[in-house]
LUMBA-235411 format. One record per residue: x, y, z of N, C-alpha, C in turn; residue in one letter; residue number from 0. Coordinates in steps of 0.1 Angstrom, whole numbers, plus 5000, padded with zeros to 4 digits. Atoms other than C-alpha are relative to their C-alpha. Layout:
BEGIN
- n_east	n_north	n_up	ca_east	ca_north	ca_up	c_east	c_north	c_up	kollum	tormar
- X	Y	Z	X	Y	Z	X	Y	Z	A	NUM
...
This chain:
BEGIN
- n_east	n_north	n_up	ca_east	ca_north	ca_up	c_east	c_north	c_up	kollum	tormar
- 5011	5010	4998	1806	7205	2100	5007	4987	5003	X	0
- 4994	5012	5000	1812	7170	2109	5001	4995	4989	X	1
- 4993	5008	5016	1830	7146	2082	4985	4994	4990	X	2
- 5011	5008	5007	1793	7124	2077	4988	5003	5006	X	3
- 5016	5003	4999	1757	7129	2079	4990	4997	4993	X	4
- 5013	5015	5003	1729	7102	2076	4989	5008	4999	X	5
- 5014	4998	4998	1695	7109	2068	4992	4989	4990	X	6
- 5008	5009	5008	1667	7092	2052	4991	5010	4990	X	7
- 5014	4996	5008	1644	7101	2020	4994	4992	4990	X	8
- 5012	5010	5003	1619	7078	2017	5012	4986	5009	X	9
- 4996	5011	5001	1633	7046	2013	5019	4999	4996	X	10
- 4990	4999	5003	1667	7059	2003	5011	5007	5009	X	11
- 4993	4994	4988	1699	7061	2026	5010	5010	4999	X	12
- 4993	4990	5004	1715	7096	2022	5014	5001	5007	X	13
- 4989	4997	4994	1748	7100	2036	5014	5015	4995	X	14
- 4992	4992	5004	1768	7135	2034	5015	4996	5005	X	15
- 4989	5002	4999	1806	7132	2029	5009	5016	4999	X	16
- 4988	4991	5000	1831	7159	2039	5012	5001	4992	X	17
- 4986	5001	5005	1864	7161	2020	5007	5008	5010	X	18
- 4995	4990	4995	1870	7192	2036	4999	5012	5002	X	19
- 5004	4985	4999	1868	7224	2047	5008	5013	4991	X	20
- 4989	4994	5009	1879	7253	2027	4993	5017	5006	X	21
- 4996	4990	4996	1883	7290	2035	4985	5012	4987	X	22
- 5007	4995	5009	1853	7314	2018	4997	5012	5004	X	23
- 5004	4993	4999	1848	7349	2013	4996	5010	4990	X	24
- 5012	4995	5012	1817	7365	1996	5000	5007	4994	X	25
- 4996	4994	5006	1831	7394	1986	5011	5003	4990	X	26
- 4988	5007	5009	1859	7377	1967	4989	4995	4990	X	27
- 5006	5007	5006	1835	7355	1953	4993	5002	4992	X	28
- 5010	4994	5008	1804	7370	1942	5001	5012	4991	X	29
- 5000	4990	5007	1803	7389	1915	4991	5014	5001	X	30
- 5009	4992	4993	1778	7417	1936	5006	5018	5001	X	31
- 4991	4985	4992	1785	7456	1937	4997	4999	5013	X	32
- 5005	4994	4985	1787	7468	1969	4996	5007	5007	X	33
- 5014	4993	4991	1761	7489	1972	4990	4996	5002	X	34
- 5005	5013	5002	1741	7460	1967	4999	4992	5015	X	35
- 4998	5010	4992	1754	7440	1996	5003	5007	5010	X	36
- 4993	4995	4990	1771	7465	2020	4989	5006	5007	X	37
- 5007	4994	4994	1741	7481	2032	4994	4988	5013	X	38
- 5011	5009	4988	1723	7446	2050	5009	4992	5003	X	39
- 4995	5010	4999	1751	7423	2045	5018	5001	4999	X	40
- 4989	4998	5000	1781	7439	2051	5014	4990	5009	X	41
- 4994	5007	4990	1796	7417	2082	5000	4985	4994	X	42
- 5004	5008	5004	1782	7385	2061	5006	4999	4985	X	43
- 4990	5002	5017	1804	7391	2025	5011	5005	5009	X	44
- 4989	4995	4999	1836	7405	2042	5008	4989	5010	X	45
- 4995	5004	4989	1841	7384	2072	5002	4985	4990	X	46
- 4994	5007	5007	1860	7352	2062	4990	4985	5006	X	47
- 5011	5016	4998	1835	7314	2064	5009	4993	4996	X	48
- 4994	5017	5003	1846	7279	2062	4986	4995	4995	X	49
- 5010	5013	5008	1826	7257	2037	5004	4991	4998	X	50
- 4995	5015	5000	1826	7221	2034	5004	4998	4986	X	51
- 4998	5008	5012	1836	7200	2003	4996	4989	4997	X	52
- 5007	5011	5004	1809	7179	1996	4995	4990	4994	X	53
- 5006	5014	5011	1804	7143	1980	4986	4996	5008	X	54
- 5011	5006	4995	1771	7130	1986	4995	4985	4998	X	55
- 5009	5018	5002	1758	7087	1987	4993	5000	5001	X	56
- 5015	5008	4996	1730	7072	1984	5000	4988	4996	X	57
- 5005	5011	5002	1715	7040	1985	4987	5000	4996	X	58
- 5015	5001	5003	1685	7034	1970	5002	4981	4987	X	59
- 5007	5011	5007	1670	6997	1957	5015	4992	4991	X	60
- 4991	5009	5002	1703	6978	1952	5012	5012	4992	X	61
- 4996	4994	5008	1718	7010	1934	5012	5009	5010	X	62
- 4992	4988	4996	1750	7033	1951	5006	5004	4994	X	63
- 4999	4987	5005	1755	7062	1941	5009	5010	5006	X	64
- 4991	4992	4997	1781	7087	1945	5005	5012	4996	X	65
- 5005	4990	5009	1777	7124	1935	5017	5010	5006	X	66
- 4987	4993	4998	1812	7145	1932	5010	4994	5007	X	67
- 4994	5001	4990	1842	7138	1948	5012	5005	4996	X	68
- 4984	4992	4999	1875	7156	1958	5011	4991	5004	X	69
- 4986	5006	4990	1912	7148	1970	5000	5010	5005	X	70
- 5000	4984	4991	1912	7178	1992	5014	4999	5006	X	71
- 4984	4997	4998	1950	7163	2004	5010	5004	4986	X	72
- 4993	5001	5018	1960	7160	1965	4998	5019	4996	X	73
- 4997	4986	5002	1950	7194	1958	4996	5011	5003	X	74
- 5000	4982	4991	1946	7224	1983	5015	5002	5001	X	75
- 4985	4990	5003	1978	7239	1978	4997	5011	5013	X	76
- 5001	4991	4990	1988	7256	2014	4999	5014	4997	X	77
- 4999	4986	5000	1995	7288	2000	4982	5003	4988	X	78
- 5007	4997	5007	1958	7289	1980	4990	5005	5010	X	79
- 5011	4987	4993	1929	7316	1990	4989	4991	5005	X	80
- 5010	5013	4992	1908	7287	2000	5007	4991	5010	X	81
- 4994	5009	4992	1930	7267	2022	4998	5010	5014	X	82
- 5000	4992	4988	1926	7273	2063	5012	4999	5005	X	83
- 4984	5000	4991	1957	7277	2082	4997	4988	5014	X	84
- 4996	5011	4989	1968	7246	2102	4989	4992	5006	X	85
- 5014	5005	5000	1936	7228	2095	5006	4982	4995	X	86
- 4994	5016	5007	1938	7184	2092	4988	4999	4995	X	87
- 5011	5004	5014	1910	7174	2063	4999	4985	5013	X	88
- 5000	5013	4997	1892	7145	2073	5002	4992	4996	X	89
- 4998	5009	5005	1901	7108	2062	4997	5003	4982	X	90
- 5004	5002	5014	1899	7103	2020	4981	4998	5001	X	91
- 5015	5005	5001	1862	7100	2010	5001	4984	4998	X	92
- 4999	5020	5002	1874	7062	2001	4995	4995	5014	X	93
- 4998	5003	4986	1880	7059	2037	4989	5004	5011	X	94
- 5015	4998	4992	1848	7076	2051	4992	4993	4989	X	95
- 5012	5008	5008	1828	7051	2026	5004	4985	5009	X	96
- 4993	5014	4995	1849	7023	2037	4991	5000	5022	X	97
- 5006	5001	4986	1836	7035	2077	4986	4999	5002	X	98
- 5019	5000	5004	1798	7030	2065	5000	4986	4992	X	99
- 5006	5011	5006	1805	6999	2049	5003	4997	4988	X	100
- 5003	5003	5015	1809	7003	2018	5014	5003	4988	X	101
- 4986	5000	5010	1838	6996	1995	5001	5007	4988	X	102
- 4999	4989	5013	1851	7017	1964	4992	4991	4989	X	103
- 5008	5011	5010	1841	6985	1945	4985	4995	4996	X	104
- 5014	5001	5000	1807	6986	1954	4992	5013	4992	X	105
- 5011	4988	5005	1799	7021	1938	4998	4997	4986	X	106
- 5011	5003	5017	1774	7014	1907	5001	5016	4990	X	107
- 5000	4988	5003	1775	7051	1899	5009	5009	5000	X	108
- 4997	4987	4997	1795	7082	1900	4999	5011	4995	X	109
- 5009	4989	5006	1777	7116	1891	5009	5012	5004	X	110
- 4993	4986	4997	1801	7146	1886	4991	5014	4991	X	111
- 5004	4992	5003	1783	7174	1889	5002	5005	4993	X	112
- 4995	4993	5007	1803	7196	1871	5020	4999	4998	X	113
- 4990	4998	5000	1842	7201	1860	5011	5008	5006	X	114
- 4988	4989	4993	1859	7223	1881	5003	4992	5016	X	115
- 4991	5005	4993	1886	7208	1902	4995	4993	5010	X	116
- 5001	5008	4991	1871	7200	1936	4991	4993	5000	X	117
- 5015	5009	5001	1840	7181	1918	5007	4982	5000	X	118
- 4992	5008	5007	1866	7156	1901	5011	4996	5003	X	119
- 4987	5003	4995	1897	7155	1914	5004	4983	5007	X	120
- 4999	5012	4997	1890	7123	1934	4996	4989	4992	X	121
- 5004	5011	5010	1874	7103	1904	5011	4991	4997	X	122
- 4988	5011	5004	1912	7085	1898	5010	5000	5012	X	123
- 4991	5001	4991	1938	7077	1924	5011	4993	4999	X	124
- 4994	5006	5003	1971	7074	1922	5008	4986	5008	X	125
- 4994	5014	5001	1991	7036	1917	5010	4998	4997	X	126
- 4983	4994	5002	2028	7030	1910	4997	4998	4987	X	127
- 4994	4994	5017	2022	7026	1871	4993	5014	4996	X	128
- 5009	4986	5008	2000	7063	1871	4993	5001	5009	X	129
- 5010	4997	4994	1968	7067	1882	4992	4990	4996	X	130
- 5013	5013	5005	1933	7039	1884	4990	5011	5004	X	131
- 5010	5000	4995	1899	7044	1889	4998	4998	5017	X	132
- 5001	4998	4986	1889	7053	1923	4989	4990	5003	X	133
- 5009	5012	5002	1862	7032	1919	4994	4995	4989	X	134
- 4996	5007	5014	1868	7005	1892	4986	4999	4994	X	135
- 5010	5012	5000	1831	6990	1893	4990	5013	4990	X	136
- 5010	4988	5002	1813	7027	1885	4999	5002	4982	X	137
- 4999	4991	5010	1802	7039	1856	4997	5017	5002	X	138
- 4997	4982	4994	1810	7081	1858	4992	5010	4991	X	139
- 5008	4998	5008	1788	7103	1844	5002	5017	5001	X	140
- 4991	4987	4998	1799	7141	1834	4986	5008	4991	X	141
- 5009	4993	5003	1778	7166	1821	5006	5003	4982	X	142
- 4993	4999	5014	1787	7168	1773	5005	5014	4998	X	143
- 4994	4984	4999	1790	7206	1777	5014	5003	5006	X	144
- 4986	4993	4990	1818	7209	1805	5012	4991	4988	X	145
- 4983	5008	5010	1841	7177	1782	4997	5013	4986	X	146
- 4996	4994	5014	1836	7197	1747	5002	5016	5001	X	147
- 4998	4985	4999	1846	7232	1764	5016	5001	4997	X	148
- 4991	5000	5007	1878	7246	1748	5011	4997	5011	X	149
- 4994	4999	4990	1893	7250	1782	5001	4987	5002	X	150
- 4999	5010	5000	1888	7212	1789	5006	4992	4989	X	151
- 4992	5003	5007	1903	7200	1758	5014	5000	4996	X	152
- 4991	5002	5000	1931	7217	1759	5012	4995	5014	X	153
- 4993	5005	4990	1940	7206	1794	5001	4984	4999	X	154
- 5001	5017	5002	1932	7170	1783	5011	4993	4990	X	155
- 4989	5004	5012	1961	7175	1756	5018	4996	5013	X	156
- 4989	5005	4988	1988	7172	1787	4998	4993	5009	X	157
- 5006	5012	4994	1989	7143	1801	5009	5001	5016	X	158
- 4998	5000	4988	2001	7161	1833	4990	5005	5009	X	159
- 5011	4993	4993	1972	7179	1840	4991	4992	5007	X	160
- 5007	5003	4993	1949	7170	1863	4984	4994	4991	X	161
- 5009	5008	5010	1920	7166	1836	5004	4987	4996	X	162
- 4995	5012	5016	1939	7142	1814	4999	4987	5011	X	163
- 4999	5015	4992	1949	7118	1845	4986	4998	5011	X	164
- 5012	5008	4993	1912	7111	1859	4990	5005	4991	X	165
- 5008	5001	5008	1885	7124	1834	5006	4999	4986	X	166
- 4997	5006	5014	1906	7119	1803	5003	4982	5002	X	167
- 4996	5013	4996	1919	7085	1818	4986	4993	4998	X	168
- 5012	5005	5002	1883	7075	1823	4993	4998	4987	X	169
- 5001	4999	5013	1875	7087	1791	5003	4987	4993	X	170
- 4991	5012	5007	1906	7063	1776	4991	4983	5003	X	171
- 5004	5017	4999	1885	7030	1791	4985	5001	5000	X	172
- 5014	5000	5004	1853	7039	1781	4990	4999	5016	X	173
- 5014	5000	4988	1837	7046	1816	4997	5013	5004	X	174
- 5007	4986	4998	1831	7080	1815	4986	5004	4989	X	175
- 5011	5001	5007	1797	7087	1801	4994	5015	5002	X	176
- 5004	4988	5001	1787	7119	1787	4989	5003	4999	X	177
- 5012	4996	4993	1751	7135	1796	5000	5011	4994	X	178
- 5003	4991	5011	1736	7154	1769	4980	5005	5003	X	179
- 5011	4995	4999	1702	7157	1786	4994	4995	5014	X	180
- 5003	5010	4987	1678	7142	1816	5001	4985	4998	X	181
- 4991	5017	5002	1691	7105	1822	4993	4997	5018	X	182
- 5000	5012	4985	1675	7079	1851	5012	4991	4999	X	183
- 4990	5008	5004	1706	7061	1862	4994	4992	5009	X	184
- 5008	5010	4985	1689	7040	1888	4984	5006	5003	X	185
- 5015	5000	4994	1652	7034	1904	5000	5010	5007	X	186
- 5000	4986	4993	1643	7071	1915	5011	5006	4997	X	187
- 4989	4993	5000	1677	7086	1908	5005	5004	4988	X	188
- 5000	4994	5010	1678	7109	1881	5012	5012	4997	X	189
- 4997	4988	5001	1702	7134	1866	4996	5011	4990	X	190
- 5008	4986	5008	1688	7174	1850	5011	5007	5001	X	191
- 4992	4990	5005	1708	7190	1835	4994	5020	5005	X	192
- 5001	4988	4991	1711	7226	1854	5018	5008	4996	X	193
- 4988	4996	5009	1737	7246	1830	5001	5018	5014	X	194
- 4999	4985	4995	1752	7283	1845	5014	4999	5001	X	195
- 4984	5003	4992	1781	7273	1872	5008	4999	4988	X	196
- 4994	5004	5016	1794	7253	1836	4987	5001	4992	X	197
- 5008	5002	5011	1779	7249	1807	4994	4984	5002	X	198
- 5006	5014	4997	1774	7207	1814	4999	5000	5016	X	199
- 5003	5000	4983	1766	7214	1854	4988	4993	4998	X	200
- 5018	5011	5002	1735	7186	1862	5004	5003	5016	X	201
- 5007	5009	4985	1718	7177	1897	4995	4991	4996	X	202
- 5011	5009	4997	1705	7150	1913	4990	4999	5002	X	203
- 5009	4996	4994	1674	7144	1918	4994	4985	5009	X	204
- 4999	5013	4997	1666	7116	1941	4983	4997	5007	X	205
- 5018	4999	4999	1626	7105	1942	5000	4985	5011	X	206
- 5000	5014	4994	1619	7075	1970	4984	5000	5009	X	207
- 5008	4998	4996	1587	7072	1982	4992	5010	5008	X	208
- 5006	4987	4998	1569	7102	1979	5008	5012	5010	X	209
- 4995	4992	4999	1598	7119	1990	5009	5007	4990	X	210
- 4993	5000	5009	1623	7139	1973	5012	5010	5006	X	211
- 4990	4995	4992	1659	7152	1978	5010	5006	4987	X	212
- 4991	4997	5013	1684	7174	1950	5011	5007	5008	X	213
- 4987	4999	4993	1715	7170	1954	5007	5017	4987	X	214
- 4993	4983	5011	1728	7212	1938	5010	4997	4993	X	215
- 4990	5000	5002	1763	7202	1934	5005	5021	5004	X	216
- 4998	4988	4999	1770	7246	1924	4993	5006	4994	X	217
- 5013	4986	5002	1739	7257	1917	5000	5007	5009	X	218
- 4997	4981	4987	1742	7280	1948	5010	4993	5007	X	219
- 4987	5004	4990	1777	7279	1971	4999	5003	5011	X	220
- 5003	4999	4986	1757	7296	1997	4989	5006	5001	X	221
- 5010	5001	5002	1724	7305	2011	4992	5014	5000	X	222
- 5009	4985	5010	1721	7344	1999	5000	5000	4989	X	223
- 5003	5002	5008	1723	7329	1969	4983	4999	4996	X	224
- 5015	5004	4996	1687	7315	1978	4992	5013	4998	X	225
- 5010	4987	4995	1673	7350	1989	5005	5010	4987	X	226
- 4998	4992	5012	1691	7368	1959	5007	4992	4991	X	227
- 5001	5008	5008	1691	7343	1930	5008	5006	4990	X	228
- 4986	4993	5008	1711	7368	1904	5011	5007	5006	X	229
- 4988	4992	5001	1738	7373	1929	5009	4990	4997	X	230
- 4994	5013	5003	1764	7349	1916	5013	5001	4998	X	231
- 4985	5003	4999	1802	7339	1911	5003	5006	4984	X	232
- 5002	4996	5016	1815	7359	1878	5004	4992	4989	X	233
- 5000	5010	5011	1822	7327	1859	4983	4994	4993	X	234
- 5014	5003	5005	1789	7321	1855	4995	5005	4989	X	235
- 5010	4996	5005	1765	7323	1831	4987	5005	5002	X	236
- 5009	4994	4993	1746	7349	1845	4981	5000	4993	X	237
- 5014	5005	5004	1710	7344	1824	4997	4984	4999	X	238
- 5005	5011	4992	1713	7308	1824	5001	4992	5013	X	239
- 4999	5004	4982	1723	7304	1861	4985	5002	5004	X	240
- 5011	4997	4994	1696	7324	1868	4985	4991	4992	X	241
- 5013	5009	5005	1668	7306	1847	5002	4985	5009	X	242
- 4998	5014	4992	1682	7273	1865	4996	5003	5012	X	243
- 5005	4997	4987	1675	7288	1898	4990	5001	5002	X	244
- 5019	4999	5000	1642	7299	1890	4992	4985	5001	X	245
- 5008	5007	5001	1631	7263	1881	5002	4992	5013	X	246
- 4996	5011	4989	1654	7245	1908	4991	5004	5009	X	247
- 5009	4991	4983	1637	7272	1936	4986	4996	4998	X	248
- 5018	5006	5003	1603	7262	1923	4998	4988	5003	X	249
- 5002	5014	4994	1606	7229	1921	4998	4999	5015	X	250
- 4995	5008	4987	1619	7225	1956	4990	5006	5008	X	251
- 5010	5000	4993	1596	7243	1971	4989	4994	5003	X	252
- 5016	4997	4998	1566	7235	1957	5000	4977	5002	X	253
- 5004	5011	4992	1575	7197	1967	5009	4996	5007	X	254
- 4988	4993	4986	1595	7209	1999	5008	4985	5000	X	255
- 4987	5012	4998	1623	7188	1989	5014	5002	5008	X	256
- 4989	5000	4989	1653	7183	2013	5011	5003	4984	X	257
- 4986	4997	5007	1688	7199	1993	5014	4998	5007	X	258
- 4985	4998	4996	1721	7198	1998	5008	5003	4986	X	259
- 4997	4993	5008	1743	7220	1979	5018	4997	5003	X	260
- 4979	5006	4991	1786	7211	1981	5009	5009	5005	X	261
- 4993	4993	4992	1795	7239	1996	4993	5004	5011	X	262
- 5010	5001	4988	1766	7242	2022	4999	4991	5011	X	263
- 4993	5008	4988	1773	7228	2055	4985	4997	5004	X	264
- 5014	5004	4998	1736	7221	2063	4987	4997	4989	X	265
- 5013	4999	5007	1708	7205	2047	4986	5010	4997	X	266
- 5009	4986	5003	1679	7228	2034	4988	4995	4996	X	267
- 5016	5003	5003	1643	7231	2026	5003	5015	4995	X	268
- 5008	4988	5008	1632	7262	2002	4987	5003	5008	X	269
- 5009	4996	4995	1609	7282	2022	4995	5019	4990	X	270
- 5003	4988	5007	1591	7318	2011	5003	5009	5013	X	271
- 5002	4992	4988	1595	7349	2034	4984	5014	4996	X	272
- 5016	4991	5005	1566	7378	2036	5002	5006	4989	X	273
- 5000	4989	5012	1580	7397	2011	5002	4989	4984	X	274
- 5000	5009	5011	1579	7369	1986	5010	4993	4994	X	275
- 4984	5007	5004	1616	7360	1983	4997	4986	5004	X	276
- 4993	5014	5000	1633	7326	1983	5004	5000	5014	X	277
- 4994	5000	4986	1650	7313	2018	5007	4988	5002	X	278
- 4999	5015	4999	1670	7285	2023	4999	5000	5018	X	279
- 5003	5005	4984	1657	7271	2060	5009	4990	5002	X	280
- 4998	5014	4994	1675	7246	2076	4992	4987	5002	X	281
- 5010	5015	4999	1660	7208	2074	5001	4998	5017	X	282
């Protein structure tokens, strides 16, 4: 996909941000038998996809907003099952904000979906005494489930790990803010808690005149998730993934809100097909 795309909903200026592209394949991923999948979608789980690495902006009513973000040069490791061969990432996300205008210093917000690596990884950047805030001005906002999971704690006890030096850091200066339920952080711009992916996984939900736009983060990674809602990644929490789908897919339909999901290279609309399933359409 290209690095940035603009759109509008309502009164609020959406802007998708690339990190990067990363190497994906379904039948790695999803936790699906394959009698299941091999019969309609055999060419479609085997064959190897590129998906983006998606941060998303918005503007809305004096408020920016900044939903995930990666270092995609900091950490794709050449030799990792996701990395493409002899592929250049585009610019830092700093640097695609900076080409729109808008300085690290200006972000009011930063909404991490969830805790796994390429949501977070960009939240701190390093400085010659360590690592800062990637953007000083924000307050960061994490979902209470993913910080009090045993796995996160104990990565937060080494202060080499990649936790410790940008969501523990944050932590240390009191700008990380833990999210124990639904929270308006700004005029229309709301986070809901949507547990499965992790246990603290939230979306956005961004409301602007009589429009509306949710930002998934990894409530679906791609769009036969959509049409088969319990096929899913085996870290999941396969009954509350799936209850989160059920509501997210309703929702969106039933007030055909524009999505974007951070591994989905195109915006979406929830549509129905004859046989009553889910669909993600292209916007």
């Amino acid at each position: 996909m290209q690095d940035m795309t603009t759109v509008r909903v309502g009164d609020a200026r959406v802007t998708l941000i690339n990190a990067g592209d990363m190497r994906l394949i379904l039948a790695r991923e999803l936790e699906v038998p394959e009698e299941l999948w091999r019969p309609k979608y055999a060419d479609l789980f085997e064959r190897p996809d590129v998906c983006p690495s998606l941060s998303v902006y918005i503007e809305h009513q004096g408020a920016k907003v900044l939903v995930d973000a990666n270092d995609y040069r900091a950490t794709m490791e050449p030799d990792s099952q996701y990395a493409l061969p002899d592929y250049t990432p585009p610019p830092a996300i700093p640097d695609q904000l900076v080409s729109l205008g808008v300085q690290p210093d200006d972000i009011t917000h930063m909404v991490i979906t969830h805790a796994h690596w390429d949501h977070f990884a960009g939240t701190t950047s390093p400085t010659d005494g360590g690592y800062a805030p990637t953007y000083p001005q924000a307050r960061y906002y994490l979902g209470a489930g993913d910080w009090t999971e045993a796995e996160m704690q104990t990565a937060l006890q080494d202060p080499t790990s990649l936790e410790a030096r940008t969501l523990g850091m944050l932590h240390e200066r009191s700008m990380l803010h833990l999210v124990e339920g639904p929270m308006r952080i700004a005029e229309g711009i709301d986070i809901l808690p949507a547990p499965g992916e992790t246990t603290g996984h939230q979306v956005v939900r961004v409301l602007s005149a009589g429009e509306t736009l949710y930002i998934l983060g990894d409530a679906f990674h791609h769009p036969i998730e959509v049409e088969h809602p319990d096929w899913m990644v085996g870290w999941a929490d396969a009954d509350v993934m799936l209850a989160t789908r059920r509501w997210l897919l309703q929702d969106a339909l039933d007030q055909h809100a524009l999505l974007t999901a951070a591994h989905i290279a195109t915006l979406g609309r929830i549509t129905r097909a004859n046989d009553g399933s889910f669909r993600w359409g292209e916007a």
